[in-house]
N, C-alpha and C positions, 0 to 999 in steps of 0.2 A: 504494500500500500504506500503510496505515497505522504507524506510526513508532511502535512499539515499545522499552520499555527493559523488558531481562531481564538475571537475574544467575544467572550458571553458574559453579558453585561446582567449582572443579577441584580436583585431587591431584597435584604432581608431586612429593614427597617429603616438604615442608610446602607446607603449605593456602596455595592462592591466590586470589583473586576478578578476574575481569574481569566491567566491564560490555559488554552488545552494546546500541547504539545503535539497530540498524535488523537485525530479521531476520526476512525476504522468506521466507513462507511458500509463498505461489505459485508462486516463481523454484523452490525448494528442491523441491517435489512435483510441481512439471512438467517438471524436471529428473532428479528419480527415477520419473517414470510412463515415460518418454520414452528414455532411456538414451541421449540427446544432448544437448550445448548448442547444435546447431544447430535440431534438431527444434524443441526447448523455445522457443527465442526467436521461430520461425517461427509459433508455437499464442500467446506473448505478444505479440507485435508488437515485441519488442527487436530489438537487434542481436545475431549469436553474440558479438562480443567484449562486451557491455554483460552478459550472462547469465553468463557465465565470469569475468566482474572482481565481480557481485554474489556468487558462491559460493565466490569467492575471498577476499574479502572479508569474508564470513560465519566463512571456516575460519580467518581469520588475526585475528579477533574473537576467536573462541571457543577457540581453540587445539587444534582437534579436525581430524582429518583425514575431512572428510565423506564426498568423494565418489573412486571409484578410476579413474582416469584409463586406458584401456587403448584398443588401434586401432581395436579394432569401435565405440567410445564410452565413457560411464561407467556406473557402476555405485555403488551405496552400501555406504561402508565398516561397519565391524562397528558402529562412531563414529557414523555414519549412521544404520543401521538402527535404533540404540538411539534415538537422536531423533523416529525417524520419527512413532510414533503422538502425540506431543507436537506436532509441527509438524501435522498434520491438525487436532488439537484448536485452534491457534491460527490457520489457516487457516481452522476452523469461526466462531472467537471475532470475526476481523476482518471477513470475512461480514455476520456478526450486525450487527456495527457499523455496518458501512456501509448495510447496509436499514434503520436506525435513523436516521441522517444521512436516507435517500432521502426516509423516512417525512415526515422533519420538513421536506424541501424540495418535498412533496408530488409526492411521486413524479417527478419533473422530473427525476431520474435514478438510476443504481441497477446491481444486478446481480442476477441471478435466477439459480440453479442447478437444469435442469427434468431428470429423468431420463423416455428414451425409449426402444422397441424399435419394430424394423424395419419391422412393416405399419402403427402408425401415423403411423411420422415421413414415409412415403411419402404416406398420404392423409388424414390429419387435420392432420398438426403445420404445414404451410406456411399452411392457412385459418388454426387459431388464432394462429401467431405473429404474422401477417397484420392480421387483427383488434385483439389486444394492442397491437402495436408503434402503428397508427395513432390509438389514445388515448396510450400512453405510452412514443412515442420514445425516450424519453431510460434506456428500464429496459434495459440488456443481457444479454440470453439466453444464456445458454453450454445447448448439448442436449448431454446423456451418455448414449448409447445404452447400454442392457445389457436381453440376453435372460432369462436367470439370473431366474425369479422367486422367490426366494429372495434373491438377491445385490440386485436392485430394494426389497424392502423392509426391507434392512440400511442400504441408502445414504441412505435415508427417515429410519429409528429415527434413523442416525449422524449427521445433519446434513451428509452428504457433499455431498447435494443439497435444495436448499429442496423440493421436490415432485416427486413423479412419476407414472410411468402402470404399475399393476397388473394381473396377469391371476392370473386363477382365485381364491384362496382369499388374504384377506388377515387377518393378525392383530386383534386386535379393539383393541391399542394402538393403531393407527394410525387418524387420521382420514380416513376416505375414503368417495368418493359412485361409486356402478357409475354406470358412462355407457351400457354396452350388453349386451344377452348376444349374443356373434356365434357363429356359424354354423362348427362345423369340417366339412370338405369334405374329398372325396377326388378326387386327381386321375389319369386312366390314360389308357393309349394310346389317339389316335381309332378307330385300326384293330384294337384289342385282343377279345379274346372278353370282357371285361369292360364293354368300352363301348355293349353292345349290352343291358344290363339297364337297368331303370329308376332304381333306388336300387342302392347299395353294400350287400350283408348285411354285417353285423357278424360272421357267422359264419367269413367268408370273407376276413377279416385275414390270418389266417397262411397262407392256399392260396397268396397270390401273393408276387414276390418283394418288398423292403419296401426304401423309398430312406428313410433315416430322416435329422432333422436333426438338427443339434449338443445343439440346448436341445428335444430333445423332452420328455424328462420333468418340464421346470419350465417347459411352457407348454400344459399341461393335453393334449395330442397322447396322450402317454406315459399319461395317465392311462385313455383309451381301453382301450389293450391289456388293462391292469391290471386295469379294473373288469370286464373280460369274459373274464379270465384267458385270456388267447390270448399267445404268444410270436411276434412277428413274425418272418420268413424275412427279415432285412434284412442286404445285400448288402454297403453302407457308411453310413456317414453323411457329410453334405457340414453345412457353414457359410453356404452361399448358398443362397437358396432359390431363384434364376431358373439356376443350375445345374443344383439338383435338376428343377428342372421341362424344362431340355431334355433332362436323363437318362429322363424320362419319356417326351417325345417321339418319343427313340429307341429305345424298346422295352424299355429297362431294366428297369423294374418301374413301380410305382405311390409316390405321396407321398399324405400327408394337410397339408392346411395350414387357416390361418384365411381367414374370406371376403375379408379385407380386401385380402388379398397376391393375391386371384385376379381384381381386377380388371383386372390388365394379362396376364391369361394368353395363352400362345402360340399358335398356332396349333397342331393335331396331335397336339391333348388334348383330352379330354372331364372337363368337372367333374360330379363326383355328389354326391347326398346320401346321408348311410348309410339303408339300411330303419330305424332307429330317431336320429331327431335327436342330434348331439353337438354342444353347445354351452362357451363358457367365456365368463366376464366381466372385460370391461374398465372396472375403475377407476381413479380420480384420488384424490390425497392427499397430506397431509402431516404431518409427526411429530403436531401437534397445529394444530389449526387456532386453539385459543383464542391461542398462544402468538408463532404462525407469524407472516410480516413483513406489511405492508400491500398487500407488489407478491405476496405469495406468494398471499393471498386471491383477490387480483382476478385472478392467473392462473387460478385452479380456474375463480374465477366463471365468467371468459370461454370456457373449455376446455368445462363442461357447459351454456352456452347455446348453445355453436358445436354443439356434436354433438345437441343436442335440437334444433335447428334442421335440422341434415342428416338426421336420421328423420325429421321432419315433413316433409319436401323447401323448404324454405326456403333460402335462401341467407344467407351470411356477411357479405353489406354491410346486413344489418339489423341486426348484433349491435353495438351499441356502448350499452352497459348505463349511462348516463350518470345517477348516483343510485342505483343498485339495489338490491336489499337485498344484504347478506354472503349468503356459503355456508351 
């Protein structure tokens, strides 16, 4: 972490000033995502006692009571919470720094913040990191999955994450390149009166019962129902999509998902196309690309030659862009 001096200007009756030496934005926010200091230290590579003596450390700095100490684990105090969006901001600021260092050691090492959801960290994200990592070792990856395409281009805007992977409709602040339009797909019983047509009508959404997922509506699914004003007959919603699809297997009802999640489909399903194509697109971005770090380019780069290369039917051990132009 970078070594920080900050001055926090307290109140205990008359005005007092302490300086903080050192204060571990990282330690502090994976200790408030986490609601453990064993977790926490487990996702840093510390020790639990090395994670509880840095927050301790912090509190007897600052004179503020950060975090609340209770048996399930902790929690952040009022003290805490009020810090919080400041410690984000200076977890963003130290970030910055450090790809700025990477920069000037020419990439030779580093940290990269990539945000991901579920069908492509399955079948794209192991070729590209793959790829990346075998030009530049030394850049370390942190993947942050989130579905939420909404919640995906806040963490973009905010600097939460150096770049990420977008589906359906992105704001036009953001700088971003679509990599594909995929294929949404319905999945029903093999043995179903459904699985004996050719295509899915679109008319025929709400006849049957409906397995919906968590992030249907922010990953363009939801948008389906909407555009064609149909109310789905849906049963529940699950979080897992390889759940959902054994719930399908057993006769439950039906799913819609993206083509990507249907490559490893089960046995005991039939996948359809609707009578009328539904599509959504996945793109790649970052807050600004004029601004963004030097490992954060070359990640795009290599993200949209890997997947133009998997359309074409290429493979992944041609892509090492050695010289190539920016994004």
């Amino acid at each position: 972490m970078v070594a920080i001096r900050i001055a926090f200007q307290l109140e205990a009756g008359d005005r007092r000033r302490k300086q903080v030496d050192k204060i571990n934005a990282n330690v502090f926010l994976t200790v408030a995502k986490t609601g453990s200091f064993r977790r926490a230290a487990d996702l840093l590579g510390y020790t639990q006692a090395g994670v509880s003596y840095i927050i301790s450390s912090m509190e007897q700095e600052t004179g503020l009571h950060l975090f609340a100490r209770e048996h399930s684990g902790v929690r952040l105090s009022e003290e805490g919470e009020a810090l919080l969006p400041q410690m984000k901001q200076l977890d963003i600021w130290e970030r910055h720094f450090q790809q700025t260092v990477t920069e000037l050691n020419g990439l030779k090492r580093g940290n990269l913040r990539v945000q991901i959801f579920d069908s492509i960290s399955i079948h794209w994200i192991p070729g590209i990191v793959r790829t990346f990592r075998d030009d530049y070792p030394g850049v370390q990856l942190e993947l942050i999955s989130e579905e939420d395409s909404t919640r995906q281009e806040e963490m973009v805007r905010s600097g939460e994450v150096d770049c990420g992977f977008f589906l359906t409709r992105v704001s036009s602040d953001i700088s971003y390149y679509p990599l594909i339009e995929e294929k949404l797909k319905v999945i029903v019983p093999a043995d179903s009166p459904m699985a004996e047509l050719d295509h899915f009508p679109i008319r025929d959404l709400g006849k049957y019962p409906y397995i919906g997922m968590k992030y249907d509506s922010h990953t363009g699914i939801g948008d389906i129902f909407a555009k064609h004003k149909i109310r789905p007959r849906t049963i529940f919603r699950l979080d897992n999509d390889y759940s959902a699809m054994a719930m399908v297997k057993e006769g439950v009802g039906f799913c819609i998902f993206p083509e990507l999640l249907l490559k490893d489909m089960p046995d005991g399903v039939k996948c359809m196309d609707f009578d009328q194509p539904q599509k959504r697109t996945i793109s790649v971005g970052t807050a600004s690309i004029k601004t963004c770090s030097h490992a954060c380019k070359k990640f795009i780069e290599y993200t949209r030659k890997w997947v133009d290369s998997q359309m074409q039917g290429g493979t992944a051990d041609s892509l090492h862009p050695d010289g190539a132009d920016g994004v």
